[in-house]
N, C-alpha and C positions, 0 to 999 in steps of 0.2 A: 322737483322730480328729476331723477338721474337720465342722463341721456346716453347716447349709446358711445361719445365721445369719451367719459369718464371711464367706460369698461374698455376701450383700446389702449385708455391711458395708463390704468392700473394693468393690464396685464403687457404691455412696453417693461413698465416699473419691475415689476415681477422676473423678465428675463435679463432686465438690464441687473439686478440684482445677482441670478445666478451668474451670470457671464463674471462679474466682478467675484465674485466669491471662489469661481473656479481660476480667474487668475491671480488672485492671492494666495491660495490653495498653493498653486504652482511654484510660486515666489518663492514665498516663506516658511510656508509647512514640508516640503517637497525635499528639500534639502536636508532638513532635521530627520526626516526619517530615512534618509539615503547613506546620513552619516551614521545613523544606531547600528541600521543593518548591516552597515560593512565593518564596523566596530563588533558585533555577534557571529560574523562568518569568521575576522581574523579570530577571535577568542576559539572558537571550534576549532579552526585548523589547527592552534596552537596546543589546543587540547589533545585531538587528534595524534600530533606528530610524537606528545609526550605516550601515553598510550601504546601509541605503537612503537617507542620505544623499549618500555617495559614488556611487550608483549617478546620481545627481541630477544631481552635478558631473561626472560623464562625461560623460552625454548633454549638458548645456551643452558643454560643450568639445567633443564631438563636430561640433554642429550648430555651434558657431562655425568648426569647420573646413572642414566641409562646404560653410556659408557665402563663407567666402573663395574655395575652391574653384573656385568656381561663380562668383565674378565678376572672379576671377585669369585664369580657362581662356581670354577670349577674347582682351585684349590678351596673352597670354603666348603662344600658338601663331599666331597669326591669320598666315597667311599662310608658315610655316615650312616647311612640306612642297608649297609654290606650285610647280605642274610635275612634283609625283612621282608615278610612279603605285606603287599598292602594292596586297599579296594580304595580306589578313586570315585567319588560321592560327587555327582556332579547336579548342582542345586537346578531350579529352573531359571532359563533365561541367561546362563552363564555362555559366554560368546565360546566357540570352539576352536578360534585363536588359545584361548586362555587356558583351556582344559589340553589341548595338546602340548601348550611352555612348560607344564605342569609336567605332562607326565617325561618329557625330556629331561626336565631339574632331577625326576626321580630318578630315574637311569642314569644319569651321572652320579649321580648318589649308590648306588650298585641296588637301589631295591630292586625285589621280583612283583609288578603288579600282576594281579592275579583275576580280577573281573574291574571294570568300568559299569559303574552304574548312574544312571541316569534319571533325575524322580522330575516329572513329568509338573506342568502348570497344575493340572488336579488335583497332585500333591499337596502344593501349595494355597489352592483354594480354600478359604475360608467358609465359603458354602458347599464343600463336601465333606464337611464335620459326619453327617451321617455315613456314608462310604465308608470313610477311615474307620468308623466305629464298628462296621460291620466285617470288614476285612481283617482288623486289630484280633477282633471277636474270636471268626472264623478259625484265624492262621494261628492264634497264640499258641504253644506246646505245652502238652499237662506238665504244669511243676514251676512252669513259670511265671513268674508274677511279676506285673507291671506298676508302676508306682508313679508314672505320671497322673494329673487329674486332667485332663482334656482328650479328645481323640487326635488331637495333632502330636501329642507329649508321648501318647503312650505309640504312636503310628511310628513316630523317630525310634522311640527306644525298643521298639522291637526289631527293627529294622538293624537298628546297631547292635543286636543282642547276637542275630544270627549274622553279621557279617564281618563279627569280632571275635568269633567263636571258634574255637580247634575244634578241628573234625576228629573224629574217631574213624582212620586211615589203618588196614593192618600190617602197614608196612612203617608204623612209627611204633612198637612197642611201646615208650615212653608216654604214649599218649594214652594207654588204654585204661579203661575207667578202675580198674583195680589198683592202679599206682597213684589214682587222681582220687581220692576219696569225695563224697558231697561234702559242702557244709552243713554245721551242723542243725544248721532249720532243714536240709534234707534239698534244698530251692536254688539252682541255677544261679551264679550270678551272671549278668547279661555287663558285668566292666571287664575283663579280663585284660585287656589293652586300653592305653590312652586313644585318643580320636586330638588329631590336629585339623587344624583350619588356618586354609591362605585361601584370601580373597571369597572368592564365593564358592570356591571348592575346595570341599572336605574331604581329609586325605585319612581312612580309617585304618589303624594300624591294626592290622592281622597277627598269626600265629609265626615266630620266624619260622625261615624253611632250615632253618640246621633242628637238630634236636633239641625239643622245648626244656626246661625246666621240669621240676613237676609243679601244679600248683592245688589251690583247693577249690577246683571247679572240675565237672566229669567233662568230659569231650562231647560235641554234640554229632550225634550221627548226622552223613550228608546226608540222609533222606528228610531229616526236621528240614534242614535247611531249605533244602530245597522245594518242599512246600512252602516255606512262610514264602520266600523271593517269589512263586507261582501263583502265589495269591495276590502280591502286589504286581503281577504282571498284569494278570486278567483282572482286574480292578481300574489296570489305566494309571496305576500310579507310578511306575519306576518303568526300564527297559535296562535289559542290560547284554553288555558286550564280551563274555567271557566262555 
């Protein structure tokens, strides 16, 4: 039979165990892991220090670019865009830092901008496919025909149709629809001007303001115009500053 001396003596045994185990813990183990960790902190810092070296040589190189940049910009544009006038397309979510460098680059350039527009996040929503289709619908002008296959495709090129478009002004002779014959499917073309893009703002090239060419597209009356732009107002889609 076990006595109650045998259970004082195994649990003595039991702490005399841990004690021992926690002072060889201390000895032997204690060190080994004192040296890893300081061997893991230098490798960091030294990691670190490289790191933030390179991060050094960026910003140099940055700002030397930035530098050139900035005194490339004037003789390199100065006068390029002399007599054009153009609509600045400003996407969603483009910072107003960016859209105003912009429209400074353009005016050293001698262009005349002539509206700022601005096409709103619903623009860009993917879940107001329906809207765009309805507005698209609405606004289109008889004669012309859209050839994208989505309501985001055709919402763009209509958009660009009427903000690429010579007006039919009576104080530009040259523009009036007797010297500009249609084509000969009878149908508007909505290319008349290239459209450029820097960064996330579209710079659309308009009619110059000296006297046009002739070409073979009729001028669109300002009043189309300015329905389609009134349709994408009251829709929520665009805003504009002109």
């Amino acid at each position: 039979m076990i006595d109650f001396r045998y259970h004082i003596v195994s649990i003595v045994a039991v702490f005399l165990a841990l004690a021992l185990g926690l002072v060889l813990g201390t000895v032997a183990i204690d060190p080994l892991i004192v040296r890893d960790l300081k061997g893991q902190v230098t490798k960091l810092v030294n990691d670190k220090s490289g790191l933030q070296g390179d991060v050094e040589s960026l910003r140099a190189q940055a700002a030397n670019g930035t530098a050139f940049a900035r005194a490339a910009t004037v003789p390199l544009v100065k006068d390029q865009l002399a007599g054009r006038s153009l609509v600045v397309v400003s996407l969603p979510g483009v910072p107003a830092g960016m859209r105003d460098d912009m429209l400074g680059l353009l005016d050293q350039a001698g262009a005349h901008v002539t509206a700022r527009v601005t096409l709103s996040d619903r623009y860009a929503d993917p879940t107001q496919d329906a809207l765009l289709e309805a507005t698209v619908t609405a606004a289109t002008p008889a004669g012309v025909i859209l050839s994208g296959t989505t309501p985001s495709q055709r919402a763009g090129e209509l958009l660009a149709s009427v903000l690429t478009r010579r007006t039919d002004l009576p104080s530009s002779p040259s523009t009036s629809p007797s010297s500009n014959p249609p084509t000969a499917a009878g149908v508007p073309s909505i290319a008349t001007h290239p459209t450029r893009s820097t960064g996330a703002t579209v710079i659309a090239t308009a009619s110059p303001t000296r006297t046009p060419t002739p070409v073979a597209t009729p001028p669109e009356p300002v009043g189309t115009i300015s329905r389609v732009l009134e349709a994408y107002r009251t829709a929520g889609l665009l805003s504009i500053d002109a």
